[in-house]
N, C-alpha and C positions, 0 to 999 in steps of 0.2 A: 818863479821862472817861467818864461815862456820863448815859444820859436820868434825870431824875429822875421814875419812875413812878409817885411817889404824886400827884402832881396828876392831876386827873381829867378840866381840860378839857385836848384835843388842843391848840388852840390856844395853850396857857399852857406846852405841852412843851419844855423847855430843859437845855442842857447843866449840867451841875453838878460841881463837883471832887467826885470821891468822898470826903469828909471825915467823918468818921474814916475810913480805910480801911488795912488790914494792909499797910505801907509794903516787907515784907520776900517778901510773896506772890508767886512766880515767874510774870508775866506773858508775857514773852516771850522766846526762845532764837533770835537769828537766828549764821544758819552761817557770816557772813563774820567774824564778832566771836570766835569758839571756842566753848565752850561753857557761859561764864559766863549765866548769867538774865538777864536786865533784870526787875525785881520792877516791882508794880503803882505803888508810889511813885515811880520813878526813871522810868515811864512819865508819868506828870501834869506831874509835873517838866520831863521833853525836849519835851512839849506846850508847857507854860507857856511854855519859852523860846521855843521856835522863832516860838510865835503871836505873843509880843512883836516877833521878829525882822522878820514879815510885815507887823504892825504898821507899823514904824520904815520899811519900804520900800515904803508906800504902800497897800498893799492894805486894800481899805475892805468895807464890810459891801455885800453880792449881786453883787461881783467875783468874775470867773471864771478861777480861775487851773488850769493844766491841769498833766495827774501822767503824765509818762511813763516808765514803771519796771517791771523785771521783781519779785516776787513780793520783798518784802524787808522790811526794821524802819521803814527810813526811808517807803515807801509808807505804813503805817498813821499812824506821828507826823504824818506833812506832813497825810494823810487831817484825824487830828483837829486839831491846828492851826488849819488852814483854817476848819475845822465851829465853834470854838469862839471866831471872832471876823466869825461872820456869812458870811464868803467860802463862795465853791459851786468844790467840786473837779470839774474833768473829766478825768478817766479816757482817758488814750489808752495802746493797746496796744503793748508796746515795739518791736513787731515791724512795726509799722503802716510802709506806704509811705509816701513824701515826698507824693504826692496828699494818702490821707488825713489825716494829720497837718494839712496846710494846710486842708483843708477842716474838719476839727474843732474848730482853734484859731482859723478866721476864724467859722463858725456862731457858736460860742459866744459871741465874741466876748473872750475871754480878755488878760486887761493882762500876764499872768506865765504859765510855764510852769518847770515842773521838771523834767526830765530827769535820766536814770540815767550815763549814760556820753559819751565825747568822741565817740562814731560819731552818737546822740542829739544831741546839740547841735550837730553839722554839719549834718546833715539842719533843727532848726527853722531853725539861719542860710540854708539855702538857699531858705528860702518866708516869711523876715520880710520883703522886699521887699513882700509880695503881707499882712503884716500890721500895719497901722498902728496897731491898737489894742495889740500885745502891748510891752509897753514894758521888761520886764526878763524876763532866762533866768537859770534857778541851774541847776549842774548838781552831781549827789550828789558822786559820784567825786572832783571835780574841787574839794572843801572847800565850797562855796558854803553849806553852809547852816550851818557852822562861820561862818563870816564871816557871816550873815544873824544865827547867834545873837547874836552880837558885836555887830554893829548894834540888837540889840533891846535893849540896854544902857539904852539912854536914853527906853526905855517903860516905865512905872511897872506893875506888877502891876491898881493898879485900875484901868487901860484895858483889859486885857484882860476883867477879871471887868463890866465896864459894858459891852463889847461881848457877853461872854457871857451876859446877862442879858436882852441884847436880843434874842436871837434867839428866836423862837417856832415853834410846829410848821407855820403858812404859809409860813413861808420855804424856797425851795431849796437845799437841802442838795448836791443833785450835779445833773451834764446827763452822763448816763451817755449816749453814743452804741452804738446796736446794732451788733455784728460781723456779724449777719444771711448770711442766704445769699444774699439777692438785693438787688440795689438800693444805691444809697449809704447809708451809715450815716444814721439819726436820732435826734437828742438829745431822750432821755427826761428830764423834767425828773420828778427826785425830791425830793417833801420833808422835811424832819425829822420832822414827823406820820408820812407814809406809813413810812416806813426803821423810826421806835418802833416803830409798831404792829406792825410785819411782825418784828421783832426780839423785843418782847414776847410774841406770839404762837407764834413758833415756838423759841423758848426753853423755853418754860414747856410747848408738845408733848415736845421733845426734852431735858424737864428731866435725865432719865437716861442722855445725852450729854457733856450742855452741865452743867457744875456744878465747883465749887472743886473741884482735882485732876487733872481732867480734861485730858488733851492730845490736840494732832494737827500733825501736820503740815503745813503748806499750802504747795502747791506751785503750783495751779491761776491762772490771773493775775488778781489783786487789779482789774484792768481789769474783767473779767465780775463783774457783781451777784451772782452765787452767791457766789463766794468771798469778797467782801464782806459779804453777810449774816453768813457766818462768822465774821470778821474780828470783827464788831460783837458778834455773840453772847457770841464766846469773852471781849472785854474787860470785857460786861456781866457774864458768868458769873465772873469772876474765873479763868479755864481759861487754860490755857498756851498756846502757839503757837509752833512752832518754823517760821522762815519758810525754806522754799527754793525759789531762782528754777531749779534745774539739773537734767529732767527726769531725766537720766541718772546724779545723785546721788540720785535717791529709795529707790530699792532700800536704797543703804549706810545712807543716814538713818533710814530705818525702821527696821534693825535699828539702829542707835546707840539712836535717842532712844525708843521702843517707844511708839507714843502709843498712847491706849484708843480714838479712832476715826478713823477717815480721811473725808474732803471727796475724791471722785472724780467721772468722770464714764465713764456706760456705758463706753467703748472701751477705757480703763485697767482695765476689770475683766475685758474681755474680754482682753485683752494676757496680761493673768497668771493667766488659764484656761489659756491657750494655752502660756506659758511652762513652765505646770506640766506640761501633756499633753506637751512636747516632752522636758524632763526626763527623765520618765518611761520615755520612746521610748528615751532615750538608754542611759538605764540595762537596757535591756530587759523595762521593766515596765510598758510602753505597756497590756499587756492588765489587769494590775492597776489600773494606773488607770483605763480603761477600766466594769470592774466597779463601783471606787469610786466613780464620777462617779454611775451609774445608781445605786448604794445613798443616795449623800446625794440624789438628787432625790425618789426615793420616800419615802427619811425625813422630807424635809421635807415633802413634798406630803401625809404622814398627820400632820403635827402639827397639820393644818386641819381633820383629821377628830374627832370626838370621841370616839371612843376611842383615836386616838395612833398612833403606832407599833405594828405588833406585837411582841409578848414570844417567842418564839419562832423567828423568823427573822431580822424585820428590826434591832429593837435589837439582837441580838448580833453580824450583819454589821456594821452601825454599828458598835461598841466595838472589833471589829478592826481597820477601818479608818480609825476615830481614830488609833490606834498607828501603823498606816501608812504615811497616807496625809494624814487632812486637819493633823494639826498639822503637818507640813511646809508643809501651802498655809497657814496661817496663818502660818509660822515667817516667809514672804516679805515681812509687812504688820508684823513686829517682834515677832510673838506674845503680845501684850498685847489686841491688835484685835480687838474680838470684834463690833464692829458699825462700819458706813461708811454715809454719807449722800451717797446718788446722784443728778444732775441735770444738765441739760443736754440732754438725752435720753431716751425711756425703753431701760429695760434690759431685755432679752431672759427672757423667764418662766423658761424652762431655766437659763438662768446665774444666775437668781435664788432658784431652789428648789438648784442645786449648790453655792452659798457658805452659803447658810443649814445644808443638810444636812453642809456641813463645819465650821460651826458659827462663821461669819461672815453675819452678820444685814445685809443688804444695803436699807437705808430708801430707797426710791423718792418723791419727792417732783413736785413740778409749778411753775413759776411763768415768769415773765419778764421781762425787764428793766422792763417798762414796768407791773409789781405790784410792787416793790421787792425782793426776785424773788418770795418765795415765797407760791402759792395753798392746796397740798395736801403733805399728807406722811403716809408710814407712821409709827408708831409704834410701838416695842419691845412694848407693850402691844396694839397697835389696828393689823394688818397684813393686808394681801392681798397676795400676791406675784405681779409682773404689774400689777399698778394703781399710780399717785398717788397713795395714800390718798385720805385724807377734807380737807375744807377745814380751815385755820385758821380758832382764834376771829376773827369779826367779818370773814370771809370767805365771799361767795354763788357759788354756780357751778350753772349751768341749761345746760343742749342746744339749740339751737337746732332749728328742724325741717329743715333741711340739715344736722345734727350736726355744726355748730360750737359747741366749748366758747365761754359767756360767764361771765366774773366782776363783782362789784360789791363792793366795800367801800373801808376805809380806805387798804388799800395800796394802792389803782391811784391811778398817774399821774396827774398835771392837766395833760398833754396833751405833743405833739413840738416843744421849740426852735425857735421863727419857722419852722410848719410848721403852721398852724390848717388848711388843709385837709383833711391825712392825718389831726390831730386828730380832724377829724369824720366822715373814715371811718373809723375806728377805735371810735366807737361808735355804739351802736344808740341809736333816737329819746327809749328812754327810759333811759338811762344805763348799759348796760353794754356793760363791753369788749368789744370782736369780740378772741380771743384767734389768732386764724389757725390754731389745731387743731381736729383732729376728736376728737370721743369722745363715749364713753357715763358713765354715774352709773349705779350697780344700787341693790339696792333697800334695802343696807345704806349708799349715799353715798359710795363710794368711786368716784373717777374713775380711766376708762380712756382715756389716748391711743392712738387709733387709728392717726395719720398729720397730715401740715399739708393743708390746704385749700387750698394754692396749689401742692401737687404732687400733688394727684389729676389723673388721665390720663382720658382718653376718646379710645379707639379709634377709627380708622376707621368701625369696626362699630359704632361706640356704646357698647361697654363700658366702663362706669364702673369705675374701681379706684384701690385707694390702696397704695402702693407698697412701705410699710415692711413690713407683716409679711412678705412673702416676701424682700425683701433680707436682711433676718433671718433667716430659715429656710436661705438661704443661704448666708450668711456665718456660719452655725456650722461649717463643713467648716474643721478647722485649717488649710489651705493657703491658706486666701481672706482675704484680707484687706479690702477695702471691696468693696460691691457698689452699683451705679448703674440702675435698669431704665429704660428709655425706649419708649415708645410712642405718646408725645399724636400722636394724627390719624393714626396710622401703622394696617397694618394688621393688624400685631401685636404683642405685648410683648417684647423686649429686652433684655439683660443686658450691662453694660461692668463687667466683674470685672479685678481685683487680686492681685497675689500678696503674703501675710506675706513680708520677704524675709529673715526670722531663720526661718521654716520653710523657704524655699527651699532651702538646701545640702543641708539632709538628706533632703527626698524628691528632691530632686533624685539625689544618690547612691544611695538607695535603688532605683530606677529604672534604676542604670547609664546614667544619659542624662551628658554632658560639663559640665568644673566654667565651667558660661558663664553669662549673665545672661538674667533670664525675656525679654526682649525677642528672644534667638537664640531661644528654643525654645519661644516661645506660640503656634507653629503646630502643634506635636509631636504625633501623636496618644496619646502617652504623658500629656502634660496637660492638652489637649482632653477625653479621656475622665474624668480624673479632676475638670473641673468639670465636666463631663457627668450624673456622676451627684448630685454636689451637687444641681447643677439639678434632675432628676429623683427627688429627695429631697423639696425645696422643692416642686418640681409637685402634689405629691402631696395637697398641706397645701390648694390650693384649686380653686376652678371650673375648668374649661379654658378659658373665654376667659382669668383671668390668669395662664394658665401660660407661662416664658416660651420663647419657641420656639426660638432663637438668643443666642448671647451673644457676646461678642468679648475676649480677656486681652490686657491694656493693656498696655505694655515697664515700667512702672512704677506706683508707687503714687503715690496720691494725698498732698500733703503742703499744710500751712499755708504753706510758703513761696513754692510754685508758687500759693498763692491756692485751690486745690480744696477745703481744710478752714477752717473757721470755727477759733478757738482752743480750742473744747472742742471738736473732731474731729468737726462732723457735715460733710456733703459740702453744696458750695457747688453745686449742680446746674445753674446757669445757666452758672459758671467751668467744669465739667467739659464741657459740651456746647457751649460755646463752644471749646476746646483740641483736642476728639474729634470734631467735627461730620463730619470725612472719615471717622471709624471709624463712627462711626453710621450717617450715611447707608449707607457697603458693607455693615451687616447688613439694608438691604431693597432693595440692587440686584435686578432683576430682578420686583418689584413695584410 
């Protein structure tokens, strides 16, 4: 299924069987099936059935039927399914508590739900009490939607094609609810308009990505609007898709299936910076890599200049250490990878000039759930590294004079699920997003995230500050793993640091310190000192009032399942200070 883009009003946007289309074109490779293709044909086909199925079981056109499933084949069929007989899919995360679950499926107000496995279907059974509108569960695992196709037996093909003929680009397509860091979730209502545009747009940016041929793996959860753009992209482009939900089988998968780009988000790029440094360490070529990291940040950082690289020193360091060093770090991503598309986040300048200089092109993009996601993107052609790029066609983006980013166009939202008041803080008087970041535009239009607007601090003293860049600057010390600063109203700034705990054994041994857990020995001054000077690294980079003065190493890291990390790994800062609130306060005993 794809939009048919040659109509020109938004309004008239509707789904269309791709007819004629190369019925043999390998469309999608999911891991649970082996490693036969599902071709582009045999995709329209499990569409066609399944919709009829949805059909036959009552689901009517602007019914809200909810998708709870880890990263798989069945998540995108049921996605379009759904899209091509009017119904609006809601997206709930596999992982999601019994709360949110029930609150996502009563908001929305959903008659059906889909579910991945029998743990999944225990959890809706325990909060249908509390849902009188959800009338029917299919669960994947469990054959349901084998027997739902079986049931569409008795819908004729041209219901389906009269219901998909009805749908236009006003209608809602999805009620994506936010994983957010703070707050309960809100259902972003997306429509087929907004999702085209945003899929047209950033297609036709990332045409040298995204095109027949082309594959990737996706692993990221199909719940968050990034990986969904994806998702839509790659079926528009005709590009392959190998799906996997098993974080811990990506490593093997990428080298099996070697896709040409990868869908990541910052902390995955940093994991296998760190991987590699550790590697290295092992092998006793810490120092060589070491060198190589600073040769590919220099290489890249002169491909911006106009005359290049130098011919004398710096290419020929480069060319040894291609041999070396970087096709190993690419050998990790399947060695095909020569570029990845990053979000969620932004990603650290250093680690962005280091994979480019090792000759993996790392595109920095911007958006949000509630733009369909995406605003801004690097381009292979049109890059800054360190910035969002530049806007998508038929995308505005302006500074606010508090230096919040606002955007306007096609892809933003018409507003939060039976939620008009956030609605209307959400935008300014005359129609643009309030996006809750900070940043700048220079004077070529490329935006820079600076930080979020609802976690700038102000001192005791009045010092204004935003948080990210130095959490960055300290969380490049390979030992660190998440960093937290805290200081609103306090009388100074603060640090709740982490340990990687796949670098722990080895400086730990290193050290000669005992084979026990960071929690025995985050009073040690043997690891006191050693984020000490991180810290004092990080100091360096700004003013001294946001230097931080103290810090405190947690017994453990932060994780999605303790609720500390959102699903694309940024830190949930209200969950962290709520768990820590006795380690915080003891960093300003005595003040």
């Amino acid at each position: 299924m794809v939009w048919d883009n040659a109509r020109t009003d938004p309004d008239e946007v509707q789904f269309l069987r791709p007819d004629p289309i190369p019925r043999s074109w390998p469309a999608f490779r999911t891991l649970r099936d082996g490693p036969s293709p599902v071709t582009c044909g045999q995709f329209r086909d499990d569409v066609l059935t399944l919709a009829r199925g949805f059909v036959a079981a009552g689901v009517n056109r602007g019914d809200r039927v909810g998708l709870m499933s880890s990263t798989r084949y069945e998540w995108t069929l049921i996605d379009y399914a759904l899209w091509s007989i009017g119904a609006v899919t809601v997206p709930v995360y596999d992982n999601s508590s019994v709360e949110q679950t029930q609150w996502i499926l009563a908001d929305s107000g959903a008659v059906g739900c889909v579910v991945e496995t029998a743990e999944h279907e225990a959890l809706v059974h325990d909060v249908r009490r509390d849902l009188p509108g959800l009338r029917q569960v299919w669960r994947i695992d469990g054959g349901d939607l084998i027997a739902l196709a079986g049931q569409g037996r008795t819908v004729d093909d041209a219901e389906v094609e009269r219901r998909r003929r009805a749908v236009s680009g006003g209608d809602v397509a999805s009620i994506v609810y936010t994983s957010g860091t703070t707050g309960r979730p809100k259902g972003c209502v997306l429509t087929h308009r907004g999702i085209h545009c945003d899929v047209l747009a950033a297609t036709e940016a990332l045409k040298e990505l995204l095109h027949p041929g082309a594959s990737t793996l996706l692993f990221l959860p199909l719940a968050h609007a990034f990986a969904r753009l994806i998702q839509v992209g790659m079926v528009y482009r005709r590009a392959t898709m190998v799906h996997c939900a098993d974080l811990a089988a990506v490593p093997a998968q990428l080298r099996r299936y070697r896709p040409t780009f990868l869908l990541t988000v910052p902390r995955m790029l940093e994991k296998a910076h760190d991987k590699a440094r550790r590697r290295a360490d092992d092998g006793h070529r810490g120092r060589l890599f070491g060198l190589a990291e600073r040769v590919a940040v220099r290489y890249s950082r002169a491909l911006d200049r106009r005359r290049g690289p130098g011919l004398l020193l710096l290419r020929p360091a480069h060319a040894v250490f291609e041999v070396l060093v970087y096709r190993k770090v690419r050998a990790a991503f399947g060695g095909r990878c020569r570029m990845a598309i990053v979000g969620g986040a932004p990603l650290g300048e250093r680690l962005g000039h280091f994979f480019r200089g090792a000759g993996l092109t790392v595109l920095e993009g911007y958006g949000l759930t509630e733009t369909s996601p995406a605003l801004t993107t690097n381009t292979p052609s049109a890059m800054r590294v360190g910035t969002a790029g530049r806007p998508l066609a038929g995308v505005q983006i302006r500074v606010a004079d508090d230096g919040e980013v606002l955007a306007r166009g096609p892809v933003v939202f018409r507003g939060y699920w039976n939620n008009p008041e956030a609605t209307r803080e959400t935008f300014t008087g005359d129609g643009w997003l309030r996006t809750g970041d900070l940043g700048s535009v220079d004077a070529d239009g490329y935006l820079r995230i600076t930080g979020r607007k609802k976690e700038i601090m102000v001192t005791a003293a009045g010092q204004t500050l935003a948080p990210a860049q130095i959490e960055e600057r300290i969380r490049e010390h390979p030992l660190i793993s998440q960093v937290m600063l805290v200081g609103d109203r306090r009388p100074y700034v603060a640090a709740l640091v982490t340990i990687d705990e796949q670098a722990w054994p080895r400086w730990r041994a290193a050290h000669g310190l005992p084979a026990v857990s960071v929690g025995q020995l985050r009073r040690s001054p043997e690891l006191r000192g050693e984020i000490q000077a991180a810290v004092e690294r990080a100091n360096a980079t700004v003013s001294h009032a946001e230097q931080v003065k103290t810090f405190d190493i947690l017994p453990r890291d932060f994780t999605e399942d303790t609720g500390e990390l959102t699903p694309t790994l940024k830190i949930k800062r209200e969950s962290v200070q709520a768990h820590y609130g006795a380690d915080i306060d003891a960093l300003y005993r005595g003040h």
